[in-house]
N, C-alpha and C positions, 0 to 999 in steps of 0.2 A: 909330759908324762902324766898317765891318766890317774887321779888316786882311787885307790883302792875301794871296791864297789861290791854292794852282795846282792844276791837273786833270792829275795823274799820267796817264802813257799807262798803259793794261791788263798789261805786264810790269813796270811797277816797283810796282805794288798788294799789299797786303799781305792774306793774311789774318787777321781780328783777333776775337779770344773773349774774355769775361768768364766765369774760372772762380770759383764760389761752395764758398767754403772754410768757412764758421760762420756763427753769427746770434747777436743778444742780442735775446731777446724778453723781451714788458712791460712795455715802456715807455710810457711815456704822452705828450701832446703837448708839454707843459711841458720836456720833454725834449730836443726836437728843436730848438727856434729860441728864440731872445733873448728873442723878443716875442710868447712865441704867447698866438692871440685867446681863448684858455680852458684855462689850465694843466692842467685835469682832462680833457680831451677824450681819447677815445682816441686814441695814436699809432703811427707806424709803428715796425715793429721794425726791425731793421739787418743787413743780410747784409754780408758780407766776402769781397771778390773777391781775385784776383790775376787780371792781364789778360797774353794770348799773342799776340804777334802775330809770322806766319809768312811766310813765302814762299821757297818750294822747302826748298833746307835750312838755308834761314837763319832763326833762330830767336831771338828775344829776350822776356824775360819784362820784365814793367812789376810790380813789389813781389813779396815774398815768404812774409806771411802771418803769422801766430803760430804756434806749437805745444801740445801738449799741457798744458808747464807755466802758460804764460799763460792757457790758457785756463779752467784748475782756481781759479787767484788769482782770475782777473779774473770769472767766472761767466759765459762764454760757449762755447755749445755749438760744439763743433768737429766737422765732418760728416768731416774729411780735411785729410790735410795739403799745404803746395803743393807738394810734390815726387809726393802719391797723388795730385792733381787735373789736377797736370801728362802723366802717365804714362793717366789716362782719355782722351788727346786724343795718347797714343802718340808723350811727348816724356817724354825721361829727363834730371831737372834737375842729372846729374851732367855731363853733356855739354853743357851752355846755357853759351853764353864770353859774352853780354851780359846786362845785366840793367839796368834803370833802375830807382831806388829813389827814390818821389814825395816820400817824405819818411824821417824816422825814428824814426817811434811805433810803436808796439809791434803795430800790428797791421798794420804794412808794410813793417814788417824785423826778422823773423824769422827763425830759422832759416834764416842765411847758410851755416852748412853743407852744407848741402845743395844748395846750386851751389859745389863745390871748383874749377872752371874760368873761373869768371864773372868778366868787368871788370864790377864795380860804377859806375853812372855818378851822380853826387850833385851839389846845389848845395852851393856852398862855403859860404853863408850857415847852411842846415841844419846842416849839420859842427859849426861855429864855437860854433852856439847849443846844438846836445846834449852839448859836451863840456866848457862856457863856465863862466862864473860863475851864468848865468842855474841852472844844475842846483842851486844852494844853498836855492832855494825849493825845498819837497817840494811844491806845487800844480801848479809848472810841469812837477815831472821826475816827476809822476805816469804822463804819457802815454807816457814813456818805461821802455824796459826795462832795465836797467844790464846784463844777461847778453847780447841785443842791441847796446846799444853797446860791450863789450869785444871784442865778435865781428867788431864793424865794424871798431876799432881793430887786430885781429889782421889783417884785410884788409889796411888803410893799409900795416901795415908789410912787406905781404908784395907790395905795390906791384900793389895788384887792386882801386887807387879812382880812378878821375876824374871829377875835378873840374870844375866849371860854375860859373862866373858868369853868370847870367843866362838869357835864352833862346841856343839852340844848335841847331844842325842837325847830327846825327850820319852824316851825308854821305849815307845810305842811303834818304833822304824823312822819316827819323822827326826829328822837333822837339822838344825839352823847350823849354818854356814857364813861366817863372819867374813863379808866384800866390802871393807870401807873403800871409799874413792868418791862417789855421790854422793854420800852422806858420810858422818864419824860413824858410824853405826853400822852400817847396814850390813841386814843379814839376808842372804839367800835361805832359801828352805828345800829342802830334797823330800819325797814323797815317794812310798814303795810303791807299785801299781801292779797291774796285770802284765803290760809292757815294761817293765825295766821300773828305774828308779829315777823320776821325774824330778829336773829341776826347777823350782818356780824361782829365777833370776833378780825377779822386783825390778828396782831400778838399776842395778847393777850392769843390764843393758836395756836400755827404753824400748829398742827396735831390732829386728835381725840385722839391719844393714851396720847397726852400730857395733854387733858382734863380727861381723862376716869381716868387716874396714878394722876392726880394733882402734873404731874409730870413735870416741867420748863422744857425749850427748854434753851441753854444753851447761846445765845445769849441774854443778862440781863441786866438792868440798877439795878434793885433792886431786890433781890430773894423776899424776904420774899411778898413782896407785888406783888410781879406776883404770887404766890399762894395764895396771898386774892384773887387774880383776877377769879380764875378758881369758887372761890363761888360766885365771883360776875355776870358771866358769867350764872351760871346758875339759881340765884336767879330771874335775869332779861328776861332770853327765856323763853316761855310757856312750853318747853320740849327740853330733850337735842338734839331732831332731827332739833331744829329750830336754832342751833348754827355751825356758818360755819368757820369753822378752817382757818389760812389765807395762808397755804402754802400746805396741805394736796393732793397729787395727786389723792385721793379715792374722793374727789367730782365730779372729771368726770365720776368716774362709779355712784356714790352717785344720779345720777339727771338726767332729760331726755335731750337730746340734744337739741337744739333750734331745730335741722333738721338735715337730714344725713350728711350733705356735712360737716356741724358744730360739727359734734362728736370729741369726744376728744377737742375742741377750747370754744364752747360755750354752757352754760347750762342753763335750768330753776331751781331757786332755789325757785321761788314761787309755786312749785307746791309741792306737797309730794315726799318724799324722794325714790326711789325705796331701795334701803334699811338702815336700822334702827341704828340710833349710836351704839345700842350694836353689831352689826357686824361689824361697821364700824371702832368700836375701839380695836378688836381683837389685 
């Protein structure tokens, strides 16, 4: 059952991009879901967005990326950083006062400096568990970055964090939508558009294959309830084409470029899809 969904009038629509900040290639199938039908198959690689969504000159960014040092540790090419990918689409992330953070692994809250103006908007739940007792296992505080979360903790105190329980409407049409299961935390974000009301999923599903299979990505805080997530996922989008995976390399073919120069870096997700989640989950 679908929930309840409204059709923004033409000024209160946002504009909404998926910017592609790095990738981890080579990986194989075995990689990508719990259960997959042939561990040695080849698999998709993994791009890593941060998402912009605009209207006039109001501007809020949805996660903020890794940088240079995580990505030398962790073995993932970094194309730019979210403040260089923000500034290709002619927005300067020292001036952004919102920002939503879907969660807080290391590869979606980074480099909190680089919005010195930004309210950070977070689930309380995420918080709780990055800074918990849960951090004593080294398995669990793997996904986490400890230079990240002191950086968060410097926000808190500097009173540049709110907080959420739950789902929340941030008065302006934009929704965070609370999907724990890959994270304690994590929240989806829904966006008004020209076309419908766009879900940005995060990691709630990495890939469309992971939606299409309701099938986990194997990086988990909670199994079970990351496959409520995938109905929760689509009870909430108007259609599964309005649901945007958070690590899928196919949104770059999935949507039109901002502009040539921006192909493959920058897309419109407001606009229709060039093509259809059921190809895209093949």
């Amino acid at each position: 059952m679908r929930e309840e969904r409204d059709h923004p009038a033409d000024a209160a629509v946002f504009e909404l991009f998926a910017l592609r900040y790095a990738e981890h290639s080579g990986r194989h199938q075995g990689e990508n879901f719990v259960d997959p039908a042939d561990p040695h198959e080849a698999g998709s690689n993994l791009d890593y967005f941060i998402w912009l969504a605009r209207r006039g000159a109001e501007t809020l960014v949805i996660d903020t990326g890794f940088g240079p040092d995580a990505a030398r540790r962790r073995g993932r090419r970094l194309f730019r950083t979210a403040r260089e990918a923000l500034a290709l689409v002619g927005v300067d992330s020292h001036q952004v006062e919102t920002v939503i953070l879907t969660h807080l692994h290391y590869d979606h809250a980074g480099s909190l400096t680089d919005f010195p103006r930004a309210q950070f908007h977070l689930q309380e739940a995420e918080a709780a568990h990055a800074t918990g007792p849960c951090m004593c296992d080294p398995a669990a505080r793997g996904v986490f970055d400890v230079e990240n979360i002191v950086e968060y903790i410097r926000s808190l105190y500097a009173g540049r964090i709110t907080f959420h329980q739950g789902d929340h409407d941030l008065g302006n049409g934009i929704r965070l939508h609370e999907i724990p299961g890959h994270s304690a935390g994590l929240q989806a974000v829904s966006v008004p558009t020209a076309r419908g009301r766009v879900l940005l999923a995060s990691d709630a599903t990495h890939l469309y294959a992971n939606l299409a299979r309701h099938a986990p990505f194997p990086i988990l805080w909670d199994e079970a309830r990351l496959r409520q997530g995938f109905a929760r996922l689509e009870a909430l989008a108007p259609s599964a084409d309005h649901i945007i995976p958070g690590h899928d390399p196919l949104v770059m073919q999935a949507y039109p470029a901002v502009s040539e120069p921006l192909s493959g870096i920058a897309v419109r997700l407001d606009t229709a899809p060039l093509l259809s989640f059921a190809e895209l989950s093949r």
